[in-house]
C-alpha positions as CSV (number, residue, x, y, z in Angstrom):
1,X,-34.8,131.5,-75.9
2,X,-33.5,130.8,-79.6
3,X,-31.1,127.7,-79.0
4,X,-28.9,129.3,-81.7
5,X,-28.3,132.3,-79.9
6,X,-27.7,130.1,-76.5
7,X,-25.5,127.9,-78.8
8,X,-23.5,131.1,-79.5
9,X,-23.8,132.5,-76.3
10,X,-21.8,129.2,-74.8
11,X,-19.8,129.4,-77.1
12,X,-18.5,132.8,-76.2
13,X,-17.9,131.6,-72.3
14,X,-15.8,128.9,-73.6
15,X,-13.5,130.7,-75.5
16,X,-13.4,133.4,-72.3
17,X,-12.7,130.2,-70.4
18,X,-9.9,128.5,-72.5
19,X,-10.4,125.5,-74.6
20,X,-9.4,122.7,-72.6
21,X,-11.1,119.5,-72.9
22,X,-10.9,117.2,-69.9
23,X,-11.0,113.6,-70.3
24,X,-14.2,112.0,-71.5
25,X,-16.7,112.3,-68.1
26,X,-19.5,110.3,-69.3
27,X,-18.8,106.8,-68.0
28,X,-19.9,104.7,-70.8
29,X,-19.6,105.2,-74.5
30,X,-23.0,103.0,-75.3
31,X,-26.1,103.1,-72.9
32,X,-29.1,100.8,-73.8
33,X,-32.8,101.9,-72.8
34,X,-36.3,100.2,-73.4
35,X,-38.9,102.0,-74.8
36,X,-40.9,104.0,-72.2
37,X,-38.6,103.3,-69.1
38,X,-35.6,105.8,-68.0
39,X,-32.0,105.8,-68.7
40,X,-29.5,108.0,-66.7
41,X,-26.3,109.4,-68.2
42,X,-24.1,109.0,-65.4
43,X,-20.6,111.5,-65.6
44,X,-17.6,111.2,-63.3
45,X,-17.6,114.6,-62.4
46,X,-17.1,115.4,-58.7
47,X,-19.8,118.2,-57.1
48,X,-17.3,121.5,-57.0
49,X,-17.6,124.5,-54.4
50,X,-19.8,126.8,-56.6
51,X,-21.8,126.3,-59.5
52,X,-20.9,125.2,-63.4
53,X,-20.8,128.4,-65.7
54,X,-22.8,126.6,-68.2
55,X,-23.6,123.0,-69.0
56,X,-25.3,122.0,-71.7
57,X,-26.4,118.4,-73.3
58,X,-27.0,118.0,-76.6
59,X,-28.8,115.4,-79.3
60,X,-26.9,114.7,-82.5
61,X,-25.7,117.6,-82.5
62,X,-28.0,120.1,-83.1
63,X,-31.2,119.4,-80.5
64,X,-31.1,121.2,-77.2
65,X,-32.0,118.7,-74.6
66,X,-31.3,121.5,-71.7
67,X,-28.5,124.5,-71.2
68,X,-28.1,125.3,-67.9
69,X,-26.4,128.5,-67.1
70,X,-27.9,131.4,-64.8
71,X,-31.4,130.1,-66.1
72,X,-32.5,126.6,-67.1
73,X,-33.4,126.6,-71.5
74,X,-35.0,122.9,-72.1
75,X,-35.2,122.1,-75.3
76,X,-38.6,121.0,-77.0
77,X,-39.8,117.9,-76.7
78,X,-38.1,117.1,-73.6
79,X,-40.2,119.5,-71.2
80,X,-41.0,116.8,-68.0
81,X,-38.7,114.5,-69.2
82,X,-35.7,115.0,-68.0
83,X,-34.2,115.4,-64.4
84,X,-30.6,117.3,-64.2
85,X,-28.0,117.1,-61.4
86,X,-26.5,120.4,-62.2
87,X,-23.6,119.2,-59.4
88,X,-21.9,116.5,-61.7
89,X,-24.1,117.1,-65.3
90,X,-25.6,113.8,-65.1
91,X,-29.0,113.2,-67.2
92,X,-32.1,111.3,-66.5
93,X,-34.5,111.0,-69.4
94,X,-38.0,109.7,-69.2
95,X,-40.1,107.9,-71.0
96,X,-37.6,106.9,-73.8
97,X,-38.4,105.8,-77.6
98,X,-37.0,105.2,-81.1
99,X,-36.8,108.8,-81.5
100,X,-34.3,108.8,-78.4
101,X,-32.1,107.1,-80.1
102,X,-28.6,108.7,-81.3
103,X,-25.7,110.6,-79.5
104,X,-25.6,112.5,-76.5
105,X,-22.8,115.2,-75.7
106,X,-22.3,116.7,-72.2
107,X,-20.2,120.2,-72.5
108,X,-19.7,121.8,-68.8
109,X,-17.7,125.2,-67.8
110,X,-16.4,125.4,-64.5
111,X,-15.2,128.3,-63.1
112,X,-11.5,128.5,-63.3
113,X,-11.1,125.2,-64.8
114,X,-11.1,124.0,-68.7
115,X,-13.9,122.8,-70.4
116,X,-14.9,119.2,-69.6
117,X,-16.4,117.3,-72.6
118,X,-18.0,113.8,-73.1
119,X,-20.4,111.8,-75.8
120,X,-22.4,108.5,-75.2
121,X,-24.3,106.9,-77.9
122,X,-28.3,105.7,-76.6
123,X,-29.4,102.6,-78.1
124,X,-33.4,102.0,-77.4
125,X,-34.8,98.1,-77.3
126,X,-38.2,98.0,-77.7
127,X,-39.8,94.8,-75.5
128,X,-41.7,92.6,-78.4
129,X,-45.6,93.2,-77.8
130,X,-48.0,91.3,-76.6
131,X,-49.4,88.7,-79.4
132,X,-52.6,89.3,-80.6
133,X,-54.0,86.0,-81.7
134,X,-57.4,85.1,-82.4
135,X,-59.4,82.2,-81.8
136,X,-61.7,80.6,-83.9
137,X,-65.3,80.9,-83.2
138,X,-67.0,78.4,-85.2
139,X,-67.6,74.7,-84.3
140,X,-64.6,73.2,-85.1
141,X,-65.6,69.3,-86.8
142,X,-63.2,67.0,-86.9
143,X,-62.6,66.4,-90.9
144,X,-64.1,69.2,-92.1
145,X,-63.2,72.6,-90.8
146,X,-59.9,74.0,-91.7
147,X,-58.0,77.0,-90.2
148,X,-55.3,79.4,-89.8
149,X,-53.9,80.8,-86.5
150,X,-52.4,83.9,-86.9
151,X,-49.4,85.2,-84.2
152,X,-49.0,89.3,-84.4
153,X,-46.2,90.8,-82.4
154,X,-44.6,94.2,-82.9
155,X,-41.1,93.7,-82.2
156,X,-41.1,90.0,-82.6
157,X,-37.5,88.3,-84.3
158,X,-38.4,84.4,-83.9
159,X,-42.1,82.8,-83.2
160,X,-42.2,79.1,-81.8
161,X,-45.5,77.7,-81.9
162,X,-46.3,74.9,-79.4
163,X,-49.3,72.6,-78.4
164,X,-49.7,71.4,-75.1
165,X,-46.4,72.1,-73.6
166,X,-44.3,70.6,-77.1
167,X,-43.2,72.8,-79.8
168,X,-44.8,72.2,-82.6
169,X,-43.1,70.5,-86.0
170,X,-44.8,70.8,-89.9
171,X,-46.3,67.7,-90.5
172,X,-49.7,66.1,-91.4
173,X,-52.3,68.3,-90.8
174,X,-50.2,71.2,-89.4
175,X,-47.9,73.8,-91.9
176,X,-46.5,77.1,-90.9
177,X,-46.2,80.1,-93.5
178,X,-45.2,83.5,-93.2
179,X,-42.0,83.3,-91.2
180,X,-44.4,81.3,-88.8
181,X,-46.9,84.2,-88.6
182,X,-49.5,81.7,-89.2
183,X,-49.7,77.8,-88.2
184,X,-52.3,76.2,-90.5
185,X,-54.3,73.7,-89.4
186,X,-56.2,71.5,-92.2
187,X,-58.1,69.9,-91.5
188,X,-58.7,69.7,-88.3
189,X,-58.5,66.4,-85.8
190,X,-59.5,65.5,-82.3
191,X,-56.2,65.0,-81.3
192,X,-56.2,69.0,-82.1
193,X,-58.0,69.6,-78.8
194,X,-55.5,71.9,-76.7
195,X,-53.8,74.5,-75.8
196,X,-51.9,76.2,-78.4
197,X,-49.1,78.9,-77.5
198,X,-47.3,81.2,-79.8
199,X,-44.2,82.4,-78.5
200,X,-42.7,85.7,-79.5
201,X,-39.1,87.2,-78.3
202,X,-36.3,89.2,-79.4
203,X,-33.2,89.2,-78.1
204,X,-34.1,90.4,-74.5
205,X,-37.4,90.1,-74.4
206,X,-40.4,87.8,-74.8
207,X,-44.1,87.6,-74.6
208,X,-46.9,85.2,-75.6
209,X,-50.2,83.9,-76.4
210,X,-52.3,81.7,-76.3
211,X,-55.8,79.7,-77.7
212,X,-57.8,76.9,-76.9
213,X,-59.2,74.8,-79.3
214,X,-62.0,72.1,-79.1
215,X,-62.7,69.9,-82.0
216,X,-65.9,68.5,-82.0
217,X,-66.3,64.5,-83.6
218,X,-67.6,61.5,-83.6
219,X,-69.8,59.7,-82.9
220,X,-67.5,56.8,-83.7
221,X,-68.7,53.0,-84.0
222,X,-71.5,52.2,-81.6
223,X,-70.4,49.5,-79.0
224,X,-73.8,47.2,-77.7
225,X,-72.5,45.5,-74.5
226,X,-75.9,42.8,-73.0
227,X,-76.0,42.0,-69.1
228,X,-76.5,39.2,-68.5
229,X,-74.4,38.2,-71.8
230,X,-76.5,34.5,-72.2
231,X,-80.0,36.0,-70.6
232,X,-82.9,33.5,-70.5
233,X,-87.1,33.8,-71.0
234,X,-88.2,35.8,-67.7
235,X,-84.8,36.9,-67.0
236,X,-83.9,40.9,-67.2
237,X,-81.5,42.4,-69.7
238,X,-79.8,45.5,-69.8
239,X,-78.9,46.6,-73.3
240,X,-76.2,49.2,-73.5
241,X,-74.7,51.0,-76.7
242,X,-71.8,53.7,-76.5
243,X,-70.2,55.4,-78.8
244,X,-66.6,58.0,-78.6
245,X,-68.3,61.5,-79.6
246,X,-67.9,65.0,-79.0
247,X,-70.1,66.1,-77.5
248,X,-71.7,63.2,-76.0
249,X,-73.8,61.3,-78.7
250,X,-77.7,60.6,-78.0
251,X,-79.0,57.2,-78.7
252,X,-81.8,55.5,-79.9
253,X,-83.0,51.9,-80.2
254,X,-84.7,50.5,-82.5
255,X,-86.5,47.0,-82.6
256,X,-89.2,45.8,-85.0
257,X,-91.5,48.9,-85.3
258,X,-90.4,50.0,-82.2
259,X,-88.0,52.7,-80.8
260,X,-86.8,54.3,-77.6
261,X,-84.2,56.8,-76.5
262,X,-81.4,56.7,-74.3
263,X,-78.4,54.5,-74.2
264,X,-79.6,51.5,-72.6
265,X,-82.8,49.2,-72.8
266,X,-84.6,47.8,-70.8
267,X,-86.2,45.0,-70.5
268,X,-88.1,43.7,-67.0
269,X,-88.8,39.8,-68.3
270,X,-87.9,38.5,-71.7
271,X,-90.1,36.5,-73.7
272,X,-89.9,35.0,-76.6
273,X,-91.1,38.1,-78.9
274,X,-88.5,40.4,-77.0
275,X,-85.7,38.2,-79.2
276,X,-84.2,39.2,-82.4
277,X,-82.3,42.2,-83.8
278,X,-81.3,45.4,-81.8
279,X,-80.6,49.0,-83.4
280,X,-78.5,51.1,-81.6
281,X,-78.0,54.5,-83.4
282,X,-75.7,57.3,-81.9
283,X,-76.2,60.4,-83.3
284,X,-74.3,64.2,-82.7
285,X,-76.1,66.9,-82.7
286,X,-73.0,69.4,-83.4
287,X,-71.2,67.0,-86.2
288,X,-74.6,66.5,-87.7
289,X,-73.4,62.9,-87.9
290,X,-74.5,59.3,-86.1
291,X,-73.3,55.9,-86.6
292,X,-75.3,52.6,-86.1
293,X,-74.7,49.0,-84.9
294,X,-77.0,45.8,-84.4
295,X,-77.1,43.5,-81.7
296,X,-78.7,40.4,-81.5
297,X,-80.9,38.9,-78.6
298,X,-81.1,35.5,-78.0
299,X,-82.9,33.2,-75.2
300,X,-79.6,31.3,-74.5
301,X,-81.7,28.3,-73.0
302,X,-83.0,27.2,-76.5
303,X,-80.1,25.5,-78.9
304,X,-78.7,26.7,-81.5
305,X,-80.4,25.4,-84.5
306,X,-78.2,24.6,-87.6
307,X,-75.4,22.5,-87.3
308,X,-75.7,20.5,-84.5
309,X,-79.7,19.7,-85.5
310,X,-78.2,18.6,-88.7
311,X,-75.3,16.3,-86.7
312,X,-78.4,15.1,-84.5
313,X,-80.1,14.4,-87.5
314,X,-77.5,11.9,-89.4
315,X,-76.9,10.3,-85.8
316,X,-80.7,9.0,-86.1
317,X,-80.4,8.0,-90.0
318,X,-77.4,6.5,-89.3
319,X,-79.1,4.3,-86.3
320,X,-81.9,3.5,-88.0
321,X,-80.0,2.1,-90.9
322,X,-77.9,-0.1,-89.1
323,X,-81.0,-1.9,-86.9
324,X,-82.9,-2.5,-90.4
């Protein structure tokens, strides 16, 4: 049926009936939805003994949401989403969106009664989205490697970025841009390793994201530690060299025109050829870097030369003078 011709049709029953608007029977002027839930416009009208001659609802005027009179007319766009007490007029709509939004008017005939009128206005909130935020998938190197998180949200009136649990501030290394769309990272540091959260709301909802990083570094300055520390000729001594990397940093010693793997060395019974200088070099295999220190083995039962020979020495001139 032509709404137009329904529109007139109602019409005609209400001046039949009598203009007489009751008091307002919707029972709030503003109703708020969220996009796709329900809302229900709820009237204050009492179930009579028979039937409404016609109740209709409107949308700004001019949209049929449904007429009710001896046959139901819903209007389009609204077929299987919406659920009408046809004893008190009120309205439950499905499914609600942006489009939803505007005024609502409620006109119902009774029989022998004048007409009872009403308008609400339907605001619809829509929830902020779900972030989408994506996480780098390159090796991340400590120094090197710059980057910018980005934090999409539809809906979204503030962003808080945070790191580990704290929010996070601009500072050295870290700047936000955008409206703090994107955090910028550059470049990047260890201390970067984390969980990083982008937090989204509006002013009744709220959503977030999140990304882990891991920042790959080092190795830092090899550390040689010797077991015993003052080893003598046929005693064993452990060499060990360590160094702060990302990932763990392989190792390899070098002595004379010797070399072996592995972060310690070995060795069952010193001799005298097994003193000298030690090479330890750490090396990463995802920095592409290594670092290198020297150690220095000793037998710790021979004295130091140097010095104290050249003290010894001037104690024997300085005898030998005094008995010539």
């Amino acid at each position: 049926m032509n709404y137009a011709i329904l529109r007139s049709t109602v019409l005609l029953i209400l001046s039949s009936a009598g203009v007489c608007y009751g008091a307002g029977v919707i029972t709030v002027d503003l109703l708020r939805g969220i996009t796709g839930e329900i809302v229900t416009f709820t009237t204050s009208v009492k179930p009579a003994a028979e039937p409404f001659m016609a109740l209709t609802w409107s949308f700004n005027g001019i949209t049929n949401v449904i007429t009710s009179t001896n046959v139901d007319v819903v209007g389009q766009g609204y077929e299987n989403r919406i659920t009408l007490d046809k004893a008190t007029g009120s309205l439950v709509l499905k499914n609600v969106t942006e489009k939803d939004i505007g005024e609502y008017v409620l006109i119902i005939i009774p029989f022998g009664a004048g007409q009872l009128q009403g308008n609400v206005k339907l605001e619809v909130l829509t929830p902020v989205s779900k972030p989408s935020m994506s996480c780098p998938t390159q090796n991340l190197i400590e120094g090197k490697t710059s980057l910018n998180l980005t934090c999409d949200a539809h809906g979204a009136e503030s962003r808080v970025w945070m790191k580990d649990g704290q929010p996070l501030v601009p500072g050295p290394g870290f700047s936000f841009h955008n409206d703090n769309r994107v955090l910028s990272i550059s470049p990047v540091d260890r201390r970067d390793t984390g969980e990083f959260l982008c937090n989204v709301s509006n002013h009744f909802s709220f959503n977030t994201a999140k990304c882990n990083l891991k920042v790959y570094y080092g190795p830092d300055m090899p550390v040689i530690d010797q077991m015993p520390t003052g080893a003598e000729l046929e005693e064993s001594v452990f060499l060990s060299c360590s160094a702060d990397s990302l990932p763990k940093a392989t190792y390899l010693w070098k002595f004379r025109l010797t070399t072996r793997k592995g972060p310690t060395y070995y060795i069952h019974e010193m001799e005298n050829w097994h003193t000298g200088k030690y090479t330890c070099v750490a090396y990463n295999a995802i920095t592409g870097q290594e670092a290198s220190a020297f150690h220095t083995l000793r037998d710790s039962s021979t004295p130091i030369t140097g010095s104290m020979s050249m003290v010894f020495c001037t104690v024997l001139t300085t005898l030998a003078l005094r008995l010539v």
